[in-house]
C-alpha positions as CSV (number, residue, x, y, z in Angstrom):
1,X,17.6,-4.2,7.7
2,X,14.8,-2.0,7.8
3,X,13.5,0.7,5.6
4,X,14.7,3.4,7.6
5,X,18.2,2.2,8.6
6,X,19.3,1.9,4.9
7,X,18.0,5.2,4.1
8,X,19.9,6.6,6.9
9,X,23.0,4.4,6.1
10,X,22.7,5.3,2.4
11,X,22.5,9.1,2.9
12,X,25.5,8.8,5.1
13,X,27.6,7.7,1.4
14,X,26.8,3.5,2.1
15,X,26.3,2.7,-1.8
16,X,25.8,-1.0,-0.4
17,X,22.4,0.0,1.6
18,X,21.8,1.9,-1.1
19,X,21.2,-1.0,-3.2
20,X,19.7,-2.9,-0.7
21,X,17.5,-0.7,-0.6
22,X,16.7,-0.5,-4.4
23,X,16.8,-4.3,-4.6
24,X,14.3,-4.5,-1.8
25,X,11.3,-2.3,-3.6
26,X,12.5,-2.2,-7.1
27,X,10.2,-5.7,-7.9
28,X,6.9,-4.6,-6.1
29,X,7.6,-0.8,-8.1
30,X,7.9,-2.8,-11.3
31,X,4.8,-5.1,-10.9
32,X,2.9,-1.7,-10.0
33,X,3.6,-0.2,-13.5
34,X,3.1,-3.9,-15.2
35,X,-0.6,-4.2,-14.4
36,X,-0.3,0.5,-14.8
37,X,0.9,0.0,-18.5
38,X,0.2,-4.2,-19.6
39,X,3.3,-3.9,-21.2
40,X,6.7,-5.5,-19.9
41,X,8.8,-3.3,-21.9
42,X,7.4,0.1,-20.7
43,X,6.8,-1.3,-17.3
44,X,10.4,-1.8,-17.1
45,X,11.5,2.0,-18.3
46,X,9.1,3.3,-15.9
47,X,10.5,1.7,-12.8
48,X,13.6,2.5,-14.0
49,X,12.7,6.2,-13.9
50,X,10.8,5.8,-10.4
51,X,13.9,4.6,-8.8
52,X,15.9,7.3,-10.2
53,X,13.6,9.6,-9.0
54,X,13.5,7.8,-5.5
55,X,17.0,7.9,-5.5
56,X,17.6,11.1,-6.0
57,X,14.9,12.3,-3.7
58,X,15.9,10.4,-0.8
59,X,17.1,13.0,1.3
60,X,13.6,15.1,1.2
61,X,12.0,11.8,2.7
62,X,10.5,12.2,6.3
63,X,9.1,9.8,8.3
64,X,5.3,11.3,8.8
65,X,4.4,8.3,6.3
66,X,5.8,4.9,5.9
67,X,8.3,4.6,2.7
68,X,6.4,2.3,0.6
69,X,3.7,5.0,0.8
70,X,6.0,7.7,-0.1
71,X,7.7,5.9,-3.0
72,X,3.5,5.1,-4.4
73,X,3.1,8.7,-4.6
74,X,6.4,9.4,-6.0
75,X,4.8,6.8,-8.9
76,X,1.6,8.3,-8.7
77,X,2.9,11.6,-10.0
78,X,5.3,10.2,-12.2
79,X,2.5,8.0,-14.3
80,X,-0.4,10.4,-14.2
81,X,1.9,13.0,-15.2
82,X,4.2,11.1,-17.6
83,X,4.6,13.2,-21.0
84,X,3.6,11.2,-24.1
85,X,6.2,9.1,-25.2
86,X,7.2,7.6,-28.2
87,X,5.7,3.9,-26.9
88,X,2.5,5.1,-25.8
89,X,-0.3,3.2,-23.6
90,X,-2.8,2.0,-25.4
91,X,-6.2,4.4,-25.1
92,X,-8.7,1.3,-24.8
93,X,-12.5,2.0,-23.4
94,X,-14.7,-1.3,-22.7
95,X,-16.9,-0.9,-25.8
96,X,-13.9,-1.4,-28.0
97,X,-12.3,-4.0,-26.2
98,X,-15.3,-5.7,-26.0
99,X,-15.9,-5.1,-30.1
100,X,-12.1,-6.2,-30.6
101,X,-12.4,-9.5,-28.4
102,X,-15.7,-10.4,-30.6
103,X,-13.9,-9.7,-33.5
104,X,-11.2,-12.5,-33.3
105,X,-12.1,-15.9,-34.2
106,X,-12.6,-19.1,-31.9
107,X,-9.7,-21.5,-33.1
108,X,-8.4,-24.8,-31.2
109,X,-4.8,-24.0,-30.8
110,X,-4.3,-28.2,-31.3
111,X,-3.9,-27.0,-35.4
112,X,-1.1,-25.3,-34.6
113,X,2.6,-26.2,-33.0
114,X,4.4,-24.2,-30.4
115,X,7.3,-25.0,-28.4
116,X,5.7,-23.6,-25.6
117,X,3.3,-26.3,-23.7
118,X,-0.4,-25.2,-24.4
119,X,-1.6,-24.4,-21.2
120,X,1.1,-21.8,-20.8
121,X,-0.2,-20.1,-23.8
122,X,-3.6,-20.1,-22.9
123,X,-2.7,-18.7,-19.3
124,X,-0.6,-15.9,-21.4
125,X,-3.9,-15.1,-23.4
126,X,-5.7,-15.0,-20.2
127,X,-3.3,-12.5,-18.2
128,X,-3.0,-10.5,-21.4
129,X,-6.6,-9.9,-21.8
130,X,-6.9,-9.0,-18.1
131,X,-3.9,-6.5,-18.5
132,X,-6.1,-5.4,-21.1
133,X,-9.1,-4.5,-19.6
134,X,-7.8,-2.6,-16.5
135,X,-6.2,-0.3,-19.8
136,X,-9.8,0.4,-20.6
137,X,-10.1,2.2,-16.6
138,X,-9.0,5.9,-17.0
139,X,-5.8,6.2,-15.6
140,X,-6.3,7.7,-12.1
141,X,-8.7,4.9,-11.6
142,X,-6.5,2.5,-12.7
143,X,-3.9,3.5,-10.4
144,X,-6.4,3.2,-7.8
145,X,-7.4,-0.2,-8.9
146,X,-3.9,-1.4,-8.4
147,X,-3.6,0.2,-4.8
148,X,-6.8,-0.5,-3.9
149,X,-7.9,-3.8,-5.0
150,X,-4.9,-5.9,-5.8
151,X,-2.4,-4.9,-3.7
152,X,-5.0,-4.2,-0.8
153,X,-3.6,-0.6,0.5
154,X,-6.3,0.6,3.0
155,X,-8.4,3.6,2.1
156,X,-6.0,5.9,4.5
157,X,-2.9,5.1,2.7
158,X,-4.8,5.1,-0.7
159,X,-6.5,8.6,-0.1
160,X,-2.6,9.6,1.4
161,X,-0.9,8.6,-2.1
162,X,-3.4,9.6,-4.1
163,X,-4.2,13.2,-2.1
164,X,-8.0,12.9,-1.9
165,X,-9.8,12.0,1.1
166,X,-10.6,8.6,1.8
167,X,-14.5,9.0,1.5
168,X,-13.3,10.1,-2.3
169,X,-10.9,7.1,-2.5
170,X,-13.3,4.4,-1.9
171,X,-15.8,5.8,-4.2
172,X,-13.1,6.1,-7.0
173,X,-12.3,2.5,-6.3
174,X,-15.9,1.6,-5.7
175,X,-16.9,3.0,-9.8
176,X,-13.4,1.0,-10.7
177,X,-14.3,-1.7,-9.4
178,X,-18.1,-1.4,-10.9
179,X,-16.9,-0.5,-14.5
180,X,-14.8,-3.5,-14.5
181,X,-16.5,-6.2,-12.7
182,X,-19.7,-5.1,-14.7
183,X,-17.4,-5.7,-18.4
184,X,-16.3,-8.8,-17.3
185,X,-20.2,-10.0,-16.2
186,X,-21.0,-8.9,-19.4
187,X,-17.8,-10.8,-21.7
188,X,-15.4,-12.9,-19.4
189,X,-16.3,-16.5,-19.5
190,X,-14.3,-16.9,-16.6
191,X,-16.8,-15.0,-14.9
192,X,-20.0,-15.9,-16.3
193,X,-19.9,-19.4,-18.4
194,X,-22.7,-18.4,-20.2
195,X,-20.5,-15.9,-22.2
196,X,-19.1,-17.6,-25.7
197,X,-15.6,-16.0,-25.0
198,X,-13.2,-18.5,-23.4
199,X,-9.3,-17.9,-23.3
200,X,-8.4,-21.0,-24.9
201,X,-10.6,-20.5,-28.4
202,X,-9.2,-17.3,-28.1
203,X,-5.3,-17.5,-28.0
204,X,-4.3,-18.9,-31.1
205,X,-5.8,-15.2,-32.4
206,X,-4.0,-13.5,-29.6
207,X,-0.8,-14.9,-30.8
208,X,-1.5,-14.0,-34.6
209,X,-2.5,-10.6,-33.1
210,X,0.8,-10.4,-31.4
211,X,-0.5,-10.0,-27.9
212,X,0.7,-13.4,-27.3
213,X,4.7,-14.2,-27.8
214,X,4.6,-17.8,-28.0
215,X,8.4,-17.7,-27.7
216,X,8.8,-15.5,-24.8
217,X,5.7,-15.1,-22.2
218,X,5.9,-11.9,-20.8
219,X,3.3,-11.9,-18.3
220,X,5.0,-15.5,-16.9
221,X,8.7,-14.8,-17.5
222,X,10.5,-14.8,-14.3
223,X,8.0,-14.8,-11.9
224,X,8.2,-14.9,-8.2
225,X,5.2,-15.5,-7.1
226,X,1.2,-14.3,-7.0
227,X,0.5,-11.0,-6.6
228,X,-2.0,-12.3,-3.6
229,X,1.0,-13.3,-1.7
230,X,2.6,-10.1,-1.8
231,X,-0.5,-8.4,-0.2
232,X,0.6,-7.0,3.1
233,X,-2.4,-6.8,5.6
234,X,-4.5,-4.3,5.7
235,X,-4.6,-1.7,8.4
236,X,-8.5,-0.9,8.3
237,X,-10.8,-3.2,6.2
238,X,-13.5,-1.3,3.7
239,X,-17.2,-2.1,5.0
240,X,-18.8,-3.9,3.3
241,X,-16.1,-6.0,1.1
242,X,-15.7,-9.0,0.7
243,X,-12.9,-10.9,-1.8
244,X,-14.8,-11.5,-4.6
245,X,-14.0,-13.9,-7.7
246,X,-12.9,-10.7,-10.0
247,X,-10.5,-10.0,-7.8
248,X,-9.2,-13.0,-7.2
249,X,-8.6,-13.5,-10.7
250,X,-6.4,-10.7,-10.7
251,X,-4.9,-11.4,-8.0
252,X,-3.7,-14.6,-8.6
253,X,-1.8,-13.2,-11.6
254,X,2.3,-13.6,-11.6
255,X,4.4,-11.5,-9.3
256,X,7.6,-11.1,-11.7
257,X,11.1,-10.1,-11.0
258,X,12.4,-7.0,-12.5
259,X,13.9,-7.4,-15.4
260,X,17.9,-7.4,-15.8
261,X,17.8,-5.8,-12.1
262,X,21.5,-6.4,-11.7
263,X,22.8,-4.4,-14.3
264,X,20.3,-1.3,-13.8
265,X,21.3,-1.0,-10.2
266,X,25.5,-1.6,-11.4
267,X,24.4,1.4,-13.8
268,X,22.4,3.1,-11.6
269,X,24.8,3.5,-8.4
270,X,27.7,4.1,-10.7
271,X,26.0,7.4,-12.2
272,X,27.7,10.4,-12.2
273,X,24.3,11.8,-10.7
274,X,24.0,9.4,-7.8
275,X,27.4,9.7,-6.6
276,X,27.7,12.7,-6.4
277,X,24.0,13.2,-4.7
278,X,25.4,10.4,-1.8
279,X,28.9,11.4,-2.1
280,X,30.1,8.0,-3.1
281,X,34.1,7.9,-4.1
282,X,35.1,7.3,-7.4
283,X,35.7,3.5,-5.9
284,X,32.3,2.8,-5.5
C-alpha cells in the first residue's frame, strides 16, 4: 500500500499498517544516519529515535510534501540538533584525517590470519575510510552530502528539508562536494594512483586500530543492496552535473538492513506511548 493509505489506516488504531509502515522506511532512515554518524551502533539508536519521533508525530503530517521528505526533515532536526551524548561523533577535519591515514603503516595483510576472506577486509577498510572522510564535512554539509549526492534528492526537495532555498542548497552541496572530492584528489589512491595510500596496505593497521572488526564487518553485515540502487529518480537534474567517479565510489557502498528491526518495531508498537497516541487495545 501506499504511503498515505497506511498513515490513514494507522491513525485510524490499524497497529498492522502502522508497522508496515515503519518496516517500509525504517532501512533507508537507518542507512541515512550510517553514512550521518560512520558508526553502526549510533546509526542504529538514531533511527530508533527518528521513528519514534515519526511515530509519534504522525498525526501533524499533511500532505503539502511527499512523506519521505517530511520524515528527512524530521532527521534533519533531530541530527543537527542532537544533544551531545555519551557516544559522541567523532570531530575529524581533512588535515587530521589526512595526518592520521599517513600515520599508519603499509603492511601486507598475507602476515596475518583472519577468518574473514581478505578481500572482505580490504573492502571493510575501504568503506570505513570513506565513512570517515564525509565525518571530516561539518554536519549540515554532511547532511546535505547524503541528500544531495548519494541519495540524489533534487535541489527542491533538498532546499525543502533542509529550509534554505535551493540557490543556497546547491552551493552548500556544491563546497561539499569540493572539500571532499578535492581531499580525496589529494590522498585517495582510488582516485588518483599516483597517491602511496591504497586500502589494502592499509587494513591490517585499520584492524589494529580497531576501525576494522575482522570478526564482524559492520559496513557489509546484512546488506541489501548498493546505495545506487536505492536512488529514486530525480525530479529536476542540477546543471551542469554529471556522475562523477567520487561519487560513484560512494555510491556503490552497501545498502544494509536495520539492525534487529523485528524486535524494535515488537517494542516499539507495544509502548505504552504509542498505544495510547493510536488508541491501540491492550491486545495489540
Amino acid at each position: 500500500m501506499n504511503d498515505q493509505t497506511l498513515i490513514t489506516q494507522s491513525l485510524k488504531g490499524d497497529a498492522k499498517a502502522l508497522e508496515d509502515l515503519i518496516k517500509k522506511h525504517q532501512d533507508w532512515i537507518f542507512n541515512v544516519a550510517l553514512n550521518f554518524t560512520g558508526d553502526r551502533t549510533l546509526a542504529a539508536d538514531l533511527s530508533q529515535e527518528v521513528l519514534i519521533k515519526v511515530v509519534t508525530k504522525l498525526s501533524s503530517f499533511k500532505l503539502e510534501s511527499t512523506f519521505k521528505t517530511w520524515v528527512y526533515r524530521i532527521i534533519k532536526n533531530h541530527f543537527l540538533n542532537m544533544k551531545r551524548a555519551k557516544k559522541e561523533i567523532p570531530a575529524l577535519n581533512f588535515e587530521e584525517f589526512g595526518e592520521g591515514l599517513d600515520r599508519i603503516p603499509n603492511e601486507s595483510l598475507s602476515h596475518y590470519t583472519y577468518e574473514v576472506e581478505e578481500k572482505l577486509l580490504v573492502k571493510e577498510a575501504k568503506i570505513s575510510c570513506m565513512k570517515g572522510m564525509l565525518l571530516c564535512l561539518e554536519p549540515g554539509q554532511r547532511l546535505i552530502y547524503i541528500i544531495g549526492e548519494l541519495f540524489e534528492f533534487s535541489d527542491a526537495i533538498g532546499s525543502e528539508i533542509m529550509e534554505i532555498s535551493k540557490e543556497n542548497f546547491r552551493v552548500k552541496l556544491h563546497r561539499a562536494r569540493k572539500q571532499l572530492y578535492n581531499f580525496m584528489n589529494q590522498k585517495c589512491g582510488l582516485i588518483n594512483k599516483k597517491n602511496p595510500c591504497r586500502c589494502a596496505r592499509k587494513t591490517a593497521g585499520f584492524i589494529k586500530m580497531g576501525y576494522v572488526d575482522p570478526v564482524s564487518l559492520h559496513f557489509q553485515k546484512n546488506a541489501i543492496s548498493k546505495i545506487e540502487d536505492q536512488v529514486e529518480q530525480k525530479l529536476s537534474a542540477f546543471q551542469d552535473e554529471v556522475t562523477s567517479q567520487y561519487q560513484k565510489l560512494y555510491q556503490e557502498h552497501p545498502y544494509l538492513k536495520t539492525p534487529e528491526r523485528i524486535d524494535f518495531i515488537k517494542d516499539l508498537l507495544t509502548s505504552k506511548l504509542v498505544r495510547e497516541t493510536f488508541n491501540f487495545g491492550d491486545s495489540n
